[in-house]
PDB file of N, CA, C, O and CB in Angstrom:
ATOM      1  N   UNK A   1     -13.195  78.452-167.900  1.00  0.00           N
ATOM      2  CA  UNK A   1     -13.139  77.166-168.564  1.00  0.00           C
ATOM      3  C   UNK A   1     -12.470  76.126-167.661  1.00  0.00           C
ATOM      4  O   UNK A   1     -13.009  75.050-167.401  1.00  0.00           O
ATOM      5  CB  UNK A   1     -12.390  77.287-169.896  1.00  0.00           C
ATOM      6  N   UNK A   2     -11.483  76.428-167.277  1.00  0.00           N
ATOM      7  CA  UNK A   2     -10.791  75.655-165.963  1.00  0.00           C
ATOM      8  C   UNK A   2     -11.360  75.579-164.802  1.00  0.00           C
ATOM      9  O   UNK A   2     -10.906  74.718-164.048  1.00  0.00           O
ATOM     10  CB  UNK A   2      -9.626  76.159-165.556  1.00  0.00           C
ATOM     11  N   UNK A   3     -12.242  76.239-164.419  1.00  0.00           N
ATOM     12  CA  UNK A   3     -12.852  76.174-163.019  1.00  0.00           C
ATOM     13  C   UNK A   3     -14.005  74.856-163.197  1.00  0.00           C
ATOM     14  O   UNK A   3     -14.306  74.006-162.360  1.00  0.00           O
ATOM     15  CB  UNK A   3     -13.656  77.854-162.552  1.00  0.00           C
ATOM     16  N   UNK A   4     -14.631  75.076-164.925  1.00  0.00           N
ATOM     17  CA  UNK A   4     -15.648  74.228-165.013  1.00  0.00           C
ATOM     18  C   UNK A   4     -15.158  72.626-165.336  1.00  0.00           C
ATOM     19  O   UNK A   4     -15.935  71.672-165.366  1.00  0.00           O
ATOM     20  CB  UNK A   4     -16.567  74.829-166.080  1.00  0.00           C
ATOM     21  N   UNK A   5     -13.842  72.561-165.547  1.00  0.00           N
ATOM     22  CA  UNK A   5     -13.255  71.163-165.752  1.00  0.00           C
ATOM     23  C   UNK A   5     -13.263  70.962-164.363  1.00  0.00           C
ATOM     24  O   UNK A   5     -13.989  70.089-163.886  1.00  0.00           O
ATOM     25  CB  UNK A   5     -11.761  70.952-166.545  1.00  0.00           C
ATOM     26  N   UNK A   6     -12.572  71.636-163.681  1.00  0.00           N
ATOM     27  CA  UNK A   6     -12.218  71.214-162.346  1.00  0.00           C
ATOM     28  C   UNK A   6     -13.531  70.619-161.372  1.00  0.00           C
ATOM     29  O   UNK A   6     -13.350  69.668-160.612  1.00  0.00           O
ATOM     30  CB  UNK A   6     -11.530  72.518-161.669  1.00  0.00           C
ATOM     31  N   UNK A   7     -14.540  71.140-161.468  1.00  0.00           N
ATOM     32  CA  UNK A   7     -15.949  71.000-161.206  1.00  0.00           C
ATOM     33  C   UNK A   7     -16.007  69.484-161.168  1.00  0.00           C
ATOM     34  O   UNK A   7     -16.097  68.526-160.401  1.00  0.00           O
ATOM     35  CB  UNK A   7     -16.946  71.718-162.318  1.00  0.00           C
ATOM     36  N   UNK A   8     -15.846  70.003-163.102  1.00  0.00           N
ATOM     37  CA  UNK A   8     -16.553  68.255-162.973  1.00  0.00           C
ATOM     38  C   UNK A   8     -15.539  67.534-162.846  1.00  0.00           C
ATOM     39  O   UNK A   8     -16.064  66.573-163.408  1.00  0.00           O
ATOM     40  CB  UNK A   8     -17.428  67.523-164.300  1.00  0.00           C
ATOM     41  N   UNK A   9     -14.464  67.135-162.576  1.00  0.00           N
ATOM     42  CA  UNK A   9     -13.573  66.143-161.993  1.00  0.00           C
ATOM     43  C   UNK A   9     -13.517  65.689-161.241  1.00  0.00           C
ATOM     44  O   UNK A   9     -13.029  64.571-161.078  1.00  0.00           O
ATOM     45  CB  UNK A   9     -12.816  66.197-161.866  1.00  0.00           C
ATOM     46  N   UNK A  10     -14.308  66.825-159.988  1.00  0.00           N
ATOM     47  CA  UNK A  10     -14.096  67.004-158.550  1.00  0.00           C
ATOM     48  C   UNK A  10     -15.617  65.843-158.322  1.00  0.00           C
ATOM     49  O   UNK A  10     -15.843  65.044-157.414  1.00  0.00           O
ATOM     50  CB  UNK A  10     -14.150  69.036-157.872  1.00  0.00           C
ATOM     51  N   UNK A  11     -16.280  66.122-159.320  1.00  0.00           N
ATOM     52  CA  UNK A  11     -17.690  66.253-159.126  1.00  0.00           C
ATOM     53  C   UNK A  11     -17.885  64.027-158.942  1.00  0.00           C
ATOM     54  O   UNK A  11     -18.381  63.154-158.229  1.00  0.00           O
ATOM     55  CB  UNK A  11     -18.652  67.403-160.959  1.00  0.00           C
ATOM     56  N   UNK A  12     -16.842  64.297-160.523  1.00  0.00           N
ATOM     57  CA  UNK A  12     -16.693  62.169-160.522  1.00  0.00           C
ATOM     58  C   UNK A  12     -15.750  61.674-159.941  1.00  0.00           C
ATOM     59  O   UNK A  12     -15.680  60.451-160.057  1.00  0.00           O
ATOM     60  CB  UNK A  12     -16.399  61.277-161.962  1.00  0.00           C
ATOM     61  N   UNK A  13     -15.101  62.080-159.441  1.00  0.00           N
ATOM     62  CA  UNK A  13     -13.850  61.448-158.427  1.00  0.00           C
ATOM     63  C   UNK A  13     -14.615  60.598-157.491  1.00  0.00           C
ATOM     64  O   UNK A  13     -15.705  61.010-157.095  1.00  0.00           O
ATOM     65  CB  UNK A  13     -12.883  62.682-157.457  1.00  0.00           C
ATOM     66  N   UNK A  14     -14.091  59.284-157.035  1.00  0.00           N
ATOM     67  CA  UNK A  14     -14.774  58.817-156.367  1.00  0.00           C
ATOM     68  C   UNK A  14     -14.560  59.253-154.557  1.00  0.00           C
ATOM     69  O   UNK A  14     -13.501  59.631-154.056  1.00  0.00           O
ATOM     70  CB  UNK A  14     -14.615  57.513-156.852  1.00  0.00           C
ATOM     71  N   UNK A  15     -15.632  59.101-153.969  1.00  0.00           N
ATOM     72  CA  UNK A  15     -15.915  59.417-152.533  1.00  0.00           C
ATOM     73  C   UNK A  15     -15.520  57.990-151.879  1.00  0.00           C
ATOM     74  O   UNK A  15     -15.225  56.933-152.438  1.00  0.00           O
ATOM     75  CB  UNK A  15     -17.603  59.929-152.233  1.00  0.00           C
ATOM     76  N   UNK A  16     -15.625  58.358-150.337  1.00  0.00           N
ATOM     77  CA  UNK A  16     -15.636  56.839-149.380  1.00  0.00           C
ATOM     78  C   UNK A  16     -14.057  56.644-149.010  1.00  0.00           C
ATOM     79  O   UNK A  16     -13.179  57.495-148.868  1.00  0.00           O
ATOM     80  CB  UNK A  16     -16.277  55.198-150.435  1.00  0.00           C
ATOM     81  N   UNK A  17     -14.018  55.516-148.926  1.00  0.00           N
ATOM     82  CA  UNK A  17     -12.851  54.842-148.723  1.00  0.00           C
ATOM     83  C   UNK A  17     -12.078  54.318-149.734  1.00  0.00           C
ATOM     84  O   UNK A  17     -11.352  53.329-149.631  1.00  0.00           O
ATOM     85  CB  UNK A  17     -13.064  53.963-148.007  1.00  0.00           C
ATOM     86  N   UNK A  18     -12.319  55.290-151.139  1.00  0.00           N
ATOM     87  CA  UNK A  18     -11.207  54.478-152.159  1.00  0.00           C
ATOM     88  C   UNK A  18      -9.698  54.565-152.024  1.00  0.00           C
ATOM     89  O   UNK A  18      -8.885  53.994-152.751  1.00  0.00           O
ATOM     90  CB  UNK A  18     -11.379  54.954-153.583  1.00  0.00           C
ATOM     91  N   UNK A  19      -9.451  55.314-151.051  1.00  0.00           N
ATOM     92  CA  UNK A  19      -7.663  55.109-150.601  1.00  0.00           C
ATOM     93  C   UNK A  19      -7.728  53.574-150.006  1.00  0.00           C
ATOM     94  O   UNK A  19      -7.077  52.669-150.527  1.00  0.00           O
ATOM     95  CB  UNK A  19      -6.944  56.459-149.061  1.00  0.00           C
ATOM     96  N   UNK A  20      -8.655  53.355-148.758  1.00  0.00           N
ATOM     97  CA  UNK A  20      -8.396  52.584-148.015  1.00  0.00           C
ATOM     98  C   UNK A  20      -8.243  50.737-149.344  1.00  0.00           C
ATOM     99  O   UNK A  20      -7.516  49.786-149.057  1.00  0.00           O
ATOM    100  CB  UNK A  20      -9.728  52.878-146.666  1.00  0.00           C
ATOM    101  N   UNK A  21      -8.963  50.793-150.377  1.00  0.00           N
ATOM    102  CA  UNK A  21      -8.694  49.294-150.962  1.00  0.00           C
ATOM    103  C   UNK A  21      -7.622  49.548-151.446  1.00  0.00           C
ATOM    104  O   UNK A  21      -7.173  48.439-151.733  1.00  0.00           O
ATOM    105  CB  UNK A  21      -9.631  48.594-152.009  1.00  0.00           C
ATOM    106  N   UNK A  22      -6.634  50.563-151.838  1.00  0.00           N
ATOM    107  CA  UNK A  22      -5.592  50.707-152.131  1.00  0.00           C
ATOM    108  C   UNK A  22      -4.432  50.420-151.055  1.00  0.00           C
ATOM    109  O   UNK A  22      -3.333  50.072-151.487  1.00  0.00           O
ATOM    110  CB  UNK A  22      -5.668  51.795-152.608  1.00  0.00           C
ATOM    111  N   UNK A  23      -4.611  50.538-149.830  1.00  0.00           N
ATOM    112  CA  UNK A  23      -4.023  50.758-148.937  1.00  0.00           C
ATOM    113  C   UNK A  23      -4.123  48.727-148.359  1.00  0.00           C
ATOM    114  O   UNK A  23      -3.071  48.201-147.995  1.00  0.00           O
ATOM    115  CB  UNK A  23      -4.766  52.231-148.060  1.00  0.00           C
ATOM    116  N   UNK A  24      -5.287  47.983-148.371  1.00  0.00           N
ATOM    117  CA  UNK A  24      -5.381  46.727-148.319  1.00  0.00           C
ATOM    118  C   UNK A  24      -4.503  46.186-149.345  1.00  0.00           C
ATOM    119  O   UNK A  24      -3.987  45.117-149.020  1.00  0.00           O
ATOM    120  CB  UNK A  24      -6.677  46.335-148.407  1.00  0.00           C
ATOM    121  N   UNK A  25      -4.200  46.622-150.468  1.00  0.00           N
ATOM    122  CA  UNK A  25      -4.103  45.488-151.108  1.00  0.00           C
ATOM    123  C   UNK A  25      -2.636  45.580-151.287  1.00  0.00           C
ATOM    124  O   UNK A  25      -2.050  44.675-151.882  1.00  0.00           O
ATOM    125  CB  UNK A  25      -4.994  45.332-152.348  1.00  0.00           C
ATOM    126  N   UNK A  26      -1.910  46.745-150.754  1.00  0.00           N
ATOM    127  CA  UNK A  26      -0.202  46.999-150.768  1.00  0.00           C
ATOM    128  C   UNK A  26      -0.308  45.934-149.611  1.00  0.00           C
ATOM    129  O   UNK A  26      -0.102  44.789-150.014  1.00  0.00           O
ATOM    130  CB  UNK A  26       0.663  48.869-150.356  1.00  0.00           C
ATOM    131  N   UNK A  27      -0.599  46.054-148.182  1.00  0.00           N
ATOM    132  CA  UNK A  27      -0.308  45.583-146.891  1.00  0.00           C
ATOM    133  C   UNK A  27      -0.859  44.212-147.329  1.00  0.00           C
ATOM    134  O   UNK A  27      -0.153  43.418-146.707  1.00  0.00           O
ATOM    135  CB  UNK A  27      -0.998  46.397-145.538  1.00  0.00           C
ATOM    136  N   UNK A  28      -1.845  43.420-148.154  1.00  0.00           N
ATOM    137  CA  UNK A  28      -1.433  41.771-148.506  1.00  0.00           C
ATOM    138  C   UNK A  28      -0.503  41.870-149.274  1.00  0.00           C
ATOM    139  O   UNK A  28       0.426  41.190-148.839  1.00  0.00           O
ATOM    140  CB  UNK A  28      -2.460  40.788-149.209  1.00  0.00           C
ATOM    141  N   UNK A  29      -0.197  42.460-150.389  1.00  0.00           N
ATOM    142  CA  UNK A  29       0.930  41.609-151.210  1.00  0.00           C
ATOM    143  C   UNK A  29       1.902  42.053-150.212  1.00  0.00           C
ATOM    144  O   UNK A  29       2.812  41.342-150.639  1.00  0.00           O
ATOM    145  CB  UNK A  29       1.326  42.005-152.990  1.00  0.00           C
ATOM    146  N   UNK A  30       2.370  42.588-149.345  1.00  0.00           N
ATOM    147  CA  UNK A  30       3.582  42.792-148.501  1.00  0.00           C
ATOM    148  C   UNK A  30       3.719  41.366-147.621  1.00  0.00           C
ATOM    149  O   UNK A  30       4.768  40.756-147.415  1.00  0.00           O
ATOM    150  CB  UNK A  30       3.389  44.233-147.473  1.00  0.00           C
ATOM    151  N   UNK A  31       2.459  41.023-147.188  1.00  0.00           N
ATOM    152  CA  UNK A  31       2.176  40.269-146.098  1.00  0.00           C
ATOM    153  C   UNK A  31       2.257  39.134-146.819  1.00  0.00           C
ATOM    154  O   UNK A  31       2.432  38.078-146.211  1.00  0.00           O
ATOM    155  CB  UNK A  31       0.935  40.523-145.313  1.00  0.00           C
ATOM    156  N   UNK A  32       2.120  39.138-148.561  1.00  0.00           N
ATOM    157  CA  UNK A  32       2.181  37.409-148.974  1.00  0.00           C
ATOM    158  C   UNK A  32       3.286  37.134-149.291  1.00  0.00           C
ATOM    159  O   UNK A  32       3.555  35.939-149.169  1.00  0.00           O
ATOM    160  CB  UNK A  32       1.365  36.831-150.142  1.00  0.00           C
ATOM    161  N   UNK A  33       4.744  38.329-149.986  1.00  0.00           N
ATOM    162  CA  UNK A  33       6.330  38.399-149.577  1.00  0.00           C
ATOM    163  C   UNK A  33       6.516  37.879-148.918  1.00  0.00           C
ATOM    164  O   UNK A  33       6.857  36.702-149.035  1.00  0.00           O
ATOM    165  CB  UNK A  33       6.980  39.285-149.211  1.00  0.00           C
ATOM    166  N   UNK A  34       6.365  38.590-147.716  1.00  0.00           N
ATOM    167  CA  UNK A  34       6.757  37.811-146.133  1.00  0.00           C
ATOM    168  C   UNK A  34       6.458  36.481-146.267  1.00  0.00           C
ATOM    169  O   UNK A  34       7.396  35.694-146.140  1.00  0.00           O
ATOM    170  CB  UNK A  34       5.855  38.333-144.723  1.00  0.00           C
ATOM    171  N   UNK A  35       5.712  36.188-146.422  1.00  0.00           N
ATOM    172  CA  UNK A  35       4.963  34.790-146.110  1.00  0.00           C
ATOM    173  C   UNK A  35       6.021  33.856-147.312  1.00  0.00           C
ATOM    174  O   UNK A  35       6.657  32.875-146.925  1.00  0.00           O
ATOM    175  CB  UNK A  35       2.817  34.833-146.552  1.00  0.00           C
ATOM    176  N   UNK A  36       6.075  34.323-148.736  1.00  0.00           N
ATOM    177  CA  UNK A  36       6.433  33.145-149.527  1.00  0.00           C
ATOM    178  C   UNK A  36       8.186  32.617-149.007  1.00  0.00           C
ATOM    179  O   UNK A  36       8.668  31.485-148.952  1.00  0.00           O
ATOM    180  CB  UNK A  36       6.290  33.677-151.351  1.00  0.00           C
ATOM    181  N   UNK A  37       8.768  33.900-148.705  1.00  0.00           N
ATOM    182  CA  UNK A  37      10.462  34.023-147.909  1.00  0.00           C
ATOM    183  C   UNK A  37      10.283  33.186-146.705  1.00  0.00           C
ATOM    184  O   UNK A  37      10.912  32.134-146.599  1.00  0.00           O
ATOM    185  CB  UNK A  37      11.047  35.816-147.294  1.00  0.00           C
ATOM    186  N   UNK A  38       9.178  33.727-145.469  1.00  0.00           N
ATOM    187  CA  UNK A  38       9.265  32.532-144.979  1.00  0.00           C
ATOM    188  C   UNK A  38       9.311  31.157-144.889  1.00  0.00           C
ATOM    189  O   UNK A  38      10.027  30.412-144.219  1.00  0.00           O
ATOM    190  CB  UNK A  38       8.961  32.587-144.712  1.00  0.00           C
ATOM    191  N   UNK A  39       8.389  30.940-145.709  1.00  0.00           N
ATOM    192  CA  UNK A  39       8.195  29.189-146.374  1.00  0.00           C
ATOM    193  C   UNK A  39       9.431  28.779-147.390  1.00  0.00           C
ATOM    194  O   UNK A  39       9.602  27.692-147.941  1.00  0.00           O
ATOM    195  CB  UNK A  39       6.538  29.010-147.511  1.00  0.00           C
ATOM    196  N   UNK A  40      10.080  29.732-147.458  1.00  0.00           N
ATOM    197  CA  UNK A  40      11.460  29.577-148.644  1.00  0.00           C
ATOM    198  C   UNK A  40      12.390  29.314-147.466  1.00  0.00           C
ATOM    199  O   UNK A  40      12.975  28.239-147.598  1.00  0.00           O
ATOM    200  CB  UNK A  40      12.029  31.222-149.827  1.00  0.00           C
ATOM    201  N   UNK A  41      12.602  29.770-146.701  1.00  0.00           N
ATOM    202  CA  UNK A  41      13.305  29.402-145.145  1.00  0.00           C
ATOM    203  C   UNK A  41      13.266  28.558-144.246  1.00  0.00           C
ATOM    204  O   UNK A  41      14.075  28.251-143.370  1.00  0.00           O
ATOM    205  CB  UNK A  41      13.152  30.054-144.392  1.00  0.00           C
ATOM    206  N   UNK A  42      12.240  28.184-144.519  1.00  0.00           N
ATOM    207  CA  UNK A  42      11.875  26.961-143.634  1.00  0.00           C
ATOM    208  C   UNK A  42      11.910  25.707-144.254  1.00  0.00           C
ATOM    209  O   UNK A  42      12.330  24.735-143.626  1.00  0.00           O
ATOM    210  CB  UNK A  42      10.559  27.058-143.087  1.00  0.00           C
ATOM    211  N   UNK A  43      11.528  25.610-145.389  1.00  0.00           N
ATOM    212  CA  UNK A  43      11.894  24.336-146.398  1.00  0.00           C
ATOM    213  C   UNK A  43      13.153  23.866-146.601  1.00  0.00           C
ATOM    214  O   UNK A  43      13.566  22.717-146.441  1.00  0.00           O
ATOM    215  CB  UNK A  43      11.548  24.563-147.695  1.00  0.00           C
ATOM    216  N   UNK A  44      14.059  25.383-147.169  1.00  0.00           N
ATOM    217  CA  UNK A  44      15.492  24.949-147.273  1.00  0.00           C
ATOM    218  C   UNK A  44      16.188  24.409-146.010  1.00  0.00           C
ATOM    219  O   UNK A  44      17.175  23.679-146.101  1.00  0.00           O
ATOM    220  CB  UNK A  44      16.281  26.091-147.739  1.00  0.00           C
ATOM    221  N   UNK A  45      15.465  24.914-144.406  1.00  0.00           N
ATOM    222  CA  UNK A  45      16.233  24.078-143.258  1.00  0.00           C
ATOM    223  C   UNK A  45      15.766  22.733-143.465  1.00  0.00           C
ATOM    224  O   UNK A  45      16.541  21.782-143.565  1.00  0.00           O
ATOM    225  CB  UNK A  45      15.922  24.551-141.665  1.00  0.00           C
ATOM    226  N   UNK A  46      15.077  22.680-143.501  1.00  0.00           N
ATOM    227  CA  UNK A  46      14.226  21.438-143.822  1.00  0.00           C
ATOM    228  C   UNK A  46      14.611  20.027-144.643  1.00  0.00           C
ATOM    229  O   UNK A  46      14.492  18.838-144.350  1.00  0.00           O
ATOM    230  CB  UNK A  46      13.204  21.974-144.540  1.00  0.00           C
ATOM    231  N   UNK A  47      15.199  20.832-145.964  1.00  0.00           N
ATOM    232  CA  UNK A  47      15.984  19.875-147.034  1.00  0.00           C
ATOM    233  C   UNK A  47      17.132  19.287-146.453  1.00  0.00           C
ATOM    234  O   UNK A  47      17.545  18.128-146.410  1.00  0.00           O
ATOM    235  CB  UNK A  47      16.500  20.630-148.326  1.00  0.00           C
ATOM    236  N   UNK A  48      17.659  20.663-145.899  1.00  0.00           N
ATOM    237  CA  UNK A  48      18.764  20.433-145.207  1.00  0.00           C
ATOM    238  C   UNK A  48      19.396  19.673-144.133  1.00  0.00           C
ATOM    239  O   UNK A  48      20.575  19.325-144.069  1.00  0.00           O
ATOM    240  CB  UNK A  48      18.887  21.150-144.991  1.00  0.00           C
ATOM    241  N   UNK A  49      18.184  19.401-143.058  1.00  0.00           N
ATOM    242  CA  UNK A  49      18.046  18.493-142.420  1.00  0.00           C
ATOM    243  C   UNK A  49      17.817  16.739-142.567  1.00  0.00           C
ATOM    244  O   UNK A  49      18.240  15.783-141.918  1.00  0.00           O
ATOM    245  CB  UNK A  49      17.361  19.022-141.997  1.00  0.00           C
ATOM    246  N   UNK A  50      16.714  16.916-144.051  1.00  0.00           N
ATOM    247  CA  UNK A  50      16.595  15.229-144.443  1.00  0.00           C
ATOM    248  C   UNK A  50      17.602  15.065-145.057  1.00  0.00           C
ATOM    249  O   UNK A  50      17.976  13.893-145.013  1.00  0.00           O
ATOM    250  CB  UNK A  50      15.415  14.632-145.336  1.00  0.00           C
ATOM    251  N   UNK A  51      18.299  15.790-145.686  1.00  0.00           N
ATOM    252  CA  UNK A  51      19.445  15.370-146.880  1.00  0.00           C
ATOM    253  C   UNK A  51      20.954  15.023-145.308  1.00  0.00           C
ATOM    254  O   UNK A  51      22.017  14.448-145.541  1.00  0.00           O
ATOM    255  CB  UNK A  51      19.907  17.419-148.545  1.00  0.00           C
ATOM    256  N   UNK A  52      20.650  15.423-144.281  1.00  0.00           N
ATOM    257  CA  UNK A  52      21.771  15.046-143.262  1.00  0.00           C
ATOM    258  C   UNK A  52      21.105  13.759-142.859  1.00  0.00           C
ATOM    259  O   UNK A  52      22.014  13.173-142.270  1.00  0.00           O
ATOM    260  CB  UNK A  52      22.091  16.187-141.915  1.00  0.00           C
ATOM    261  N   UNK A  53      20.173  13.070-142.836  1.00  0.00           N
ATOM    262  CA  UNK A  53      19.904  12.000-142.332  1.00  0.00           C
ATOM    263  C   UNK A  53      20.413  10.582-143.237  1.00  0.00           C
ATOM    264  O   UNK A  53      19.802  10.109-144.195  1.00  0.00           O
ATOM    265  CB  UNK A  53      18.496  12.150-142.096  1.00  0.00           C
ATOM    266  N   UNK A  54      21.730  10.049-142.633  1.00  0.00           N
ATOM    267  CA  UNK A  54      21.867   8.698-142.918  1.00  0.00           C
ATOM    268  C   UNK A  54      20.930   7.107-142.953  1.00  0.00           C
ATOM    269  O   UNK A  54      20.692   6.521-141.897  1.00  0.00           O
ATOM    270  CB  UNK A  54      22.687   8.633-142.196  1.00  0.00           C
ATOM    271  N   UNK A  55      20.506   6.597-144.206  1.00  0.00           N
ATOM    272  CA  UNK A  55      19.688   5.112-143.678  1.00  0.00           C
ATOM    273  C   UNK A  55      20.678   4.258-143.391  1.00  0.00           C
ATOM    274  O   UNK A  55      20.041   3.524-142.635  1.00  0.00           O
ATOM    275  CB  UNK A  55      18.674   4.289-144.798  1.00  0.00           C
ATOM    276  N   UNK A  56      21.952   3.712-143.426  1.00  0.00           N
ATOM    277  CA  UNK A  56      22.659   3.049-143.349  1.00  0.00           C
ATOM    278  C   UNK A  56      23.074   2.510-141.699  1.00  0.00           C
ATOM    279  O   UNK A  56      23.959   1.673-141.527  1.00  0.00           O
ATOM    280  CB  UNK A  56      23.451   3.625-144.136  1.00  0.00           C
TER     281      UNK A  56
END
């Protein structure tokens, strides 16, 4: 009875590269982290810099 579940599990599991879209879509959201911290870093020098500028 277990051999024949296993069968068919084995049988619909998907083939190909279904690790690999799993594996894309960790390494963008990692890569869009990075990205939003950077732009969070660079703005705040940024503020930081116009808010030092005197018009007077």
């Amino acid at each position: 009875m277990l051999d024949r579940l296993a069968a068919f599990l084995a049988a619909r599991r998907p083939r190909g590269d279904g690790g690999y879209s799993t594996e894309a879509v960790i390494v963008i959201a990692l890569l869009a982290i990075l990205a939003i911290g950077a732009l969070s870093v660079i703005s705040e020098a940024v503020m930081d810099k116009a808010e030092s500028i005197t018009l007077e």
